[in-house]
N, C-alpha and C positions, 0 to 999 in steps of 0.2 A: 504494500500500500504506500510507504513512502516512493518509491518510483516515481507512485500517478499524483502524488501530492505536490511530487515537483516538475512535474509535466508541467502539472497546473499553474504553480509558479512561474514558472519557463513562459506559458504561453501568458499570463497576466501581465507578465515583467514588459513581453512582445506587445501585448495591447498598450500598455503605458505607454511604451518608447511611439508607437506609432500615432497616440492621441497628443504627445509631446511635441514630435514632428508637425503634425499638424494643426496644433496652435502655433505654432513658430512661423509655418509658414502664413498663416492668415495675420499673425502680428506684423509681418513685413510688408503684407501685401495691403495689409491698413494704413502702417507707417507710410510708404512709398506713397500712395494717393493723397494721404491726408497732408504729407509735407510736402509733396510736387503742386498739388491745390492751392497751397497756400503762400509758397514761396516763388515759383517762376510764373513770371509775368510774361516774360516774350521768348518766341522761339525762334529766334535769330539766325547764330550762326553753330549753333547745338551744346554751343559750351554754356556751361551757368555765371553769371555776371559775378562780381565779389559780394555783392550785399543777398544775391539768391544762395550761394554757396553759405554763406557765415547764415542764412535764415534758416537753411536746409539742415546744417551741423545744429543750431541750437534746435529745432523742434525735432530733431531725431534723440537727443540730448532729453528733451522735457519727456517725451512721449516713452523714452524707457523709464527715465525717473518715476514716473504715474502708473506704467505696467507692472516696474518692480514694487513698488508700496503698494498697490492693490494686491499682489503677490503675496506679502508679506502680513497684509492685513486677514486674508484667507487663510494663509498657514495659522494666524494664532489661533482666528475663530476656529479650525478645523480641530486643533488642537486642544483649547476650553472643550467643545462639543464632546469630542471622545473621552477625555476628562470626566465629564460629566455623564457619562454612560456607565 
C-alpha cells in the first residue's frame, strides 16, 4: 500500500507543478497587457522610448510587489485555517 500512496503523491506533487505552471503563465500574460496598456503610447520604430521602458520596469516592479503580498497574505490565512481544524 505504500507504493500507491506514493503514486498518489507523485501524481499530486505533478498536478501542483502543473497548476503552478499555469498560474505563472496567466500572471505574465496579465502582466504583459496590463503594462504594455499602460505604458506604450506609440508604435514607432519598435523600440520603447526611455520614459515607456522606466514605466514598463516600475509596473512590472509594482505588479509582483501586489502578486507576492497577496501571496503571502493567503499563505497565512491558509495556515490560521488549518490551524484551526
Amino acid at each position: 500500500m505504500n507504493a500507491g500512496a506514493g503514486a498518489q503523491q507523485g501524481v499530486s506533487a505533478m498536478e501542483l507543478m502543473k497548476l503552478e505552471v499555469g498560474f505563472m503563465s496567466d500572471m505574465l500574460h496579465k502582466l504583459s497587457d496590463q503594462c504594455f496598456r499602460k505604458c506604450v503610447q506609440k508604435f514607432g520604430d519598435g523600440n520603447l522610448s526611455r520614459s515607456e521602458a522606466e514605466c514598463t520596469d516600475f509596473c512590472i516592479e509594482k505588479y509582483m510587489e501586489a502578486t507576492n503580498k497577496v501571496g503571502e497574505i493567503i499563505a497565512v490565512q491558509s495556515q490560521q485555517n488549518a490551524a484551526g481544524m
